[in-house]
Backbone as JSON Lines, residues from 0, in Angstrom:
{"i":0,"aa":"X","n":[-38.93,87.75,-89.87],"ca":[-40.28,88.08,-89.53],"c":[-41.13,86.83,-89.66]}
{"i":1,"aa":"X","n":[-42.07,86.47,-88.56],"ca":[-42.72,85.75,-88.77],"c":[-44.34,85.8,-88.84]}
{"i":2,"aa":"X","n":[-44.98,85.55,-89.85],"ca":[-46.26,85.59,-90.0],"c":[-47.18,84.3,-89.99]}
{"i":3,"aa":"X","n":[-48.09,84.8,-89.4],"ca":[-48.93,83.18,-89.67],"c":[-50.52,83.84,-90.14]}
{"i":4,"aa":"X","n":[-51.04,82.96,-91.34],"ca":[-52.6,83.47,-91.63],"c":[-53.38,82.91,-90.45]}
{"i":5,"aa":"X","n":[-54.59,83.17,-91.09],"ca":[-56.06,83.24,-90.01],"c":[-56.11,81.57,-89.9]}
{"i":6,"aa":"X","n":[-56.37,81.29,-88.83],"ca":[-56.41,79.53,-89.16],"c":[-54.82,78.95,-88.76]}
{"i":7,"aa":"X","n":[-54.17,79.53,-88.0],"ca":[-52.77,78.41,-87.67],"c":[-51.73,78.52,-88.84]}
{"i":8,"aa":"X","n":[-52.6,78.31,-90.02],"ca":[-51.52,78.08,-91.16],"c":[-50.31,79.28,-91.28]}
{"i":9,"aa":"X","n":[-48.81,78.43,-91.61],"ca":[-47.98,79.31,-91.57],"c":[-48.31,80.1,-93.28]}
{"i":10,"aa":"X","n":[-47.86,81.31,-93.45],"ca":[-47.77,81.77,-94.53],"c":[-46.5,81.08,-95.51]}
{"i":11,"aa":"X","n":[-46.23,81.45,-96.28],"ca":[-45.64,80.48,-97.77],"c":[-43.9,81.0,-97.14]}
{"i":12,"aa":"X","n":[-44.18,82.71,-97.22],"ca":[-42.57,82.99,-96.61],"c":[-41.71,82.18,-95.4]}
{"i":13,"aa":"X","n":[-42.85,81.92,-94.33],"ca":[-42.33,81.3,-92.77],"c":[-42.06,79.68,-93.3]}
{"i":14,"aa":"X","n":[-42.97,78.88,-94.54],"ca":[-42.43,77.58,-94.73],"c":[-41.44,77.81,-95.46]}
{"i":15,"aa":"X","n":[-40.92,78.37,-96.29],"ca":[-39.54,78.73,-97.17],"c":[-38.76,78.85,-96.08]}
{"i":16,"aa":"X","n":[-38.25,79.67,-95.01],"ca":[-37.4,80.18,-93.93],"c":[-37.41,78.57,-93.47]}
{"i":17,"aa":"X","n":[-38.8,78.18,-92.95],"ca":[-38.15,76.37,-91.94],"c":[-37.28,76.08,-93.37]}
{"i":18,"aa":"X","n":[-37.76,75.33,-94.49],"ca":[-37.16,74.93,-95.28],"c":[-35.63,75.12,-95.53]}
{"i":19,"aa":"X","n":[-35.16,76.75,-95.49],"ca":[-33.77,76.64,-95.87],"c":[-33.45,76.83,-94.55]}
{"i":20,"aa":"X","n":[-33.72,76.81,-93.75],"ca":[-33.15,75.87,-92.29],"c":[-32.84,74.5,-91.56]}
{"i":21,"aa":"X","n":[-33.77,74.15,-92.45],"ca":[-34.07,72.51,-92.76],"c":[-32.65,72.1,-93.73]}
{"i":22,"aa":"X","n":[-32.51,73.14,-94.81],"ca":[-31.53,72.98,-95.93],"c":[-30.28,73.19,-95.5]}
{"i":23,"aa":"X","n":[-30.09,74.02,-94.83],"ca":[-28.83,74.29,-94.21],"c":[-28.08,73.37,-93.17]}
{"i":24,"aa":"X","n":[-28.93,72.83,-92.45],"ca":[-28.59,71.64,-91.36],"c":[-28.31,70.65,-92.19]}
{"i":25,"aa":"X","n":[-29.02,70.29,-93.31],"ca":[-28.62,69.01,-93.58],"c":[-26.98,69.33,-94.36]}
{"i":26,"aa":"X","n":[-26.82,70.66,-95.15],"ca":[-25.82,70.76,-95.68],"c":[-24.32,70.93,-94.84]}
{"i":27,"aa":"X","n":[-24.6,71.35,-93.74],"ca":[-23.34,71.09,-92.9],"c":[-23.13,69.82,-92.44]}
{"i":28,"aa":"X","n":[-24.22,68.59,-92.42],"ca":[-23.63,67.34,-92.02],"c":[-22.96,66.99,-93.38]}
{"i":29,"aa":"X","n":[-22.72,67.47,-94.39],"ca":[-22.19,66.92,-95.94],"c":[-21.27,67.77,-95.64]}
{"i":30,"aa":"X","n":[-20.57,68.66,-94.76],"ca":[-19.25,69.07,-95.0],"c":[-18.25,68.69,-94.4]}
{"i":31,"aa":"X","n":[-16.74,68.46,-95.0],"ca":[-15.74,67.79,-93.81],"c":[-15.37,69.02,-92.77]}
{"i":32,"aa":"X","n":[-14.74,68.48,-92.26],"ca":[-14.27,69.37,-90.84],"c":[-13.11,70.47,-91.17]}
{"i":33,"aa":"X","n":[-13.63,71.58,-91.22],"ca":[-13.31,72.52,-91.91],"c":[-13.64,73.19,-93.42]}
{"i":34,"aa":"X","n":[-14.7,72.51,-93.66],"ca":[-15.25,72.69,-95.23],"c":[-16.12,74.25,-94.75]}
{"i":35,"aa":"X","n":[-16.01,74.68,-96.16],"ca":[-16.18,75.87,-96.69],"c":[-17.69,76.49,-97.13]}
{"i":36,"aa":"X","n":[-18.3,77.35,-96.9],"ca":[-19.74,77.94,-97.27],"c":[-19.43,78.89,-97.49]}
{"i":37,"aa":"X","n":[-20.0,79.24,-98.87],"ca":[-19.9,80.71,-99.59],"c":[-21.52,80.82,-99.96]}
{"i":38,"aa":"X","n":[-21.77,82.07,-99.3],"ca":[-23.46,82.91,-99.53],"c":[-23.45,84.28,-100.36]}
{"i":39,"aa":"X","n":[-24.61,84.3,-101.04],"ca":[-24.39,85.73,-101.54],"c":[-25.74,85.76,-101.92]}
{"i":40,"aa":"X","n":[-26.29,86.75,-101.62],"ca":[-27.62,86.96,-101.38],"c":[-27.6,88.66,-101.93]}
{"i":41,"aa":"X","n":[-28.98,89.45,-102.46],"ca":[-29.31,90.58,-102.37],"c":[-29.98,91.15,-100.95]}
{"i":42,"aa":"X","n":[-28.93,92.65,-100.58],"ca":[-29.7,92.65,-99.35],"c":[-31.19,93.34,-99.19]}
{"i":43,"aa":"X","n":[-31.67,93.13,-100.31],"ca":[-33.41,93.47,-99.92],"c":[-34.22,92.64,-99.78]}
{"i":44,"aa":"X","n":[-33.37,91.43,-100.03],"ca":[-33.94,90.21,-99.92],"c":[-33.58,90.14,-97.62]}
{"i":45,"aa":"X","n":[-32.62,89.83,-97.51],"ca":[-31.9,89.5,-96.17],"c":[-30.47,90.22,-95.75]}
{"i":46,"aa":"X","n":[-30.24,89.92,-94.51],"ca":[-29.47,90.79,-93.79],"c":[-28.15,89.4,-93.29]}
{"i":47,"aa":"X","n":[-26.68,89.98,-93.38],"ca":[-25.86,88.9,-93.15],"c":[-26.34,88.12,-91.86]}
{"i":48,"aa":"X","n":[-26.46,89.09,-90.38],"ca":[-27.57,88.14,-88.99],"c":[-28.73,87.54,-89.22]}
{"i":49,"aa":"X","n":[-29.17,87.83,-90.22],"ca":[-30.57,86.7,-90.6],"c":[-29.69,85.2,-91.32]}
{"i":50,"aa":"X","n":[-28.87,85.56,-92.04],"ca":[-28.44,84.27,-92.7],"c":[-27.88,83.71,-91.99]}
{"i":51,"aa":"X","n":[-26.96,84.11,-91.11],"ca":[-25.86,83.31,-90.2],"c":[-26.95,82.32,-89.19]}
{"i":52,"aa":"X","n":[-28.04,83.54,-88.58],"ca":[-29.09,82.82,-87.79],"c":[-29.99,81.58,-88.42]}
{"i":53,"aa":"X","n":[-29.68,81.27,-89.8],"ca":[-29.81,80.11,-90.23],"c":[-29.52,78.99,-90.17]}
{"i":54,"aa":"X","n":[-28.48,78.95,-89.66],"ca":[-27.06,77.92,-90.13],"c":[-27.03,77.65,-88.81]}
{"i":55,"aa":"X","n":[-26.87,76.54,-87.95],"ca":[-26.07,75.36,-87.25],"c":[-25.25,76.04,-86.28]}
{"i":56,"aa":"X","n":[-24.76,76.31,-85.19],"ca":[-23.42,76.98,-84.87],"c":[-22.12,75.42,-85.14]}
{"i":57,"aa":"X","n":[-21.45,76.5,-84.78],"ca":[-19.74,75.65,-85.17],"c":[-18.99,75.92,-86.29]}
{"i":58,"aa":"X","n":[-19.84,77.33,-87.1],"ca":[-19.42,77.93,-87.84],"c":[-19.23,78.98,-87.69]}
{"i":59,"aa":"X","n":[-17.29,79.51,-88.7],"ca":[-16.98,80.67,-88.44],"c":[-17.34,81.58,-89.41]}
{"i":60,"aa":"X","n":[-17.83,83.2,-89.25],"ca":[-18.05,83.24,-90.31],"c":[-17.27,84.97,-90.26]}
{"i":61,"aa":"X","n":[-17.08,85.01,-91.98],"ca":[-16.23,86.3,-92.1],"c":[-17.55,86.97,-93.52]}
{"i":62,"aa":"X","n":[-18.04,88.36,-92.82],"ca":[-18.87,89.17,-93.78],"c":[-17.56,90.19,-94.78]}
{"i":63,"aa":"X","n":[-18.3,89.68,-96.12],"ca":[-17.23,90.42,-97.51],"c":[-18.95,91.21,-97.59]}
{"i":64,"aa":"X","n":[-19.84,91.48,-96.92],"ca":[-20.88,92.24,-97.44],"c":[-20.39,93.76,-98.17]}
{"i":65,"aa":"X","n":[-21.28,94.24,-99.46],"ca":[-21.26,95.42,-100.19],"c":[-22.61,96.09,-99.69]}
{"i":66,"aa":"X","n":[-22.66,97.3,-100.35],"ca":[-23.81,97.86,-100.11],"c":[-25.04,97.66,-100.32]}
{"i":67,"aa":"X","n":[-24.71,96.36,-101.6],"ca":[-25.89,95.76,-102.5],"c":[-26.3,94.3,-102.13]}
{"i":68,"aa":"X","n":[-25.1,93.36,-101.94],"ca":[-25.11,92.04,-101.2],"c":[-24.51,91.83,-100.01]}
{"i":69,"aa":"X","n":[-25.18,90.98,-99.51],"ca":[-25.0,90.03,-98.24],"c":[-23.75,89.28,-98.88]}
{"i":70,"aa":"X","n":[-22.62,88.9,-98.32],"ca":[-21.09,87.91,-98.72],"c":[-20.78,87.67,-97.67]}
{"i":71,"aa":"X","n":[-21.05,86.2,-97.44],"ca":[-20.8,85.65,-96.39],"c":[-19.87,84.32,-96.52]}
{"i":72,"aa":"X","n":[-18.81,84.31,-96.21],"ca":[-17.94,82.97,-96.14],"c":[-17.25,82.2,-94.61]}
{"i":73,"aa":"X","n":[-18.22,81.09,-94.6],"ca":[-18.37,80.35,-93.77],"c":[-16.85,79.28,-93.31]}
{"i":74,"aa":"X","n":[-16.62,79.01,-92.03],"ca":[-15.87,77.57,-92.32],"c":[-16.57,77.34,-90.87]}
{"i":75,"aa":"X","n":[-16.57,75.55,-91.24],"ca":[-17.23,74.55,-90.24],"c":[-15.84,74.52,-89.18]}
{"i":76,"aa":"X","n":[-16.33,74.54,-88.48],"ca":[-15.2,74.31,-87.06],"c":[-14.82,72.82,-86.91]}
{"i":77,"aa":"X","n":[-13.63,72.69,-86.21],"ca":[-13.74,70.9,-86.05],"c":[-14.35,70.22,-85.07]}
């Protein structure tokens, strides 16, 4: 979801979201070719398609989600 206040400014949630998008790109250039991402998140927080829609493509990803968390384990493609 994206929100923006009165005035342009993004709200605090929409700069957190660029941020770990920002975070995530840089963390797949630090992985070797075929390196590994393990997520685990609460899902009232996020949904496994919101997290994946984070991340870079060229990653495969396999959902271990429960009823309670998001489990997401990633591998970088070559």
């Amino acid at each position: 979801m994206t929100r923006a206040t009165t005035g342009g400014e993004m709200d605090w949630e929409e700069r957190y979201r660029r941020a770990r998008v920002c975070w995530n790109r840089e963390a797949v250039g630090n992985l070797r070719s075929r390196g590994w991402i393990l997520l685990v998140t609460g899902r009232r927080v996020t949904s496994a398609d919101e997290e994946t829609g984070e991340w870079p493509g060229g990653i495969t990803w396999k959902d271990h989600s429960t009823a309670d968390e998001v489990r997401l384990l990633g591998q970088l493609l070559d």
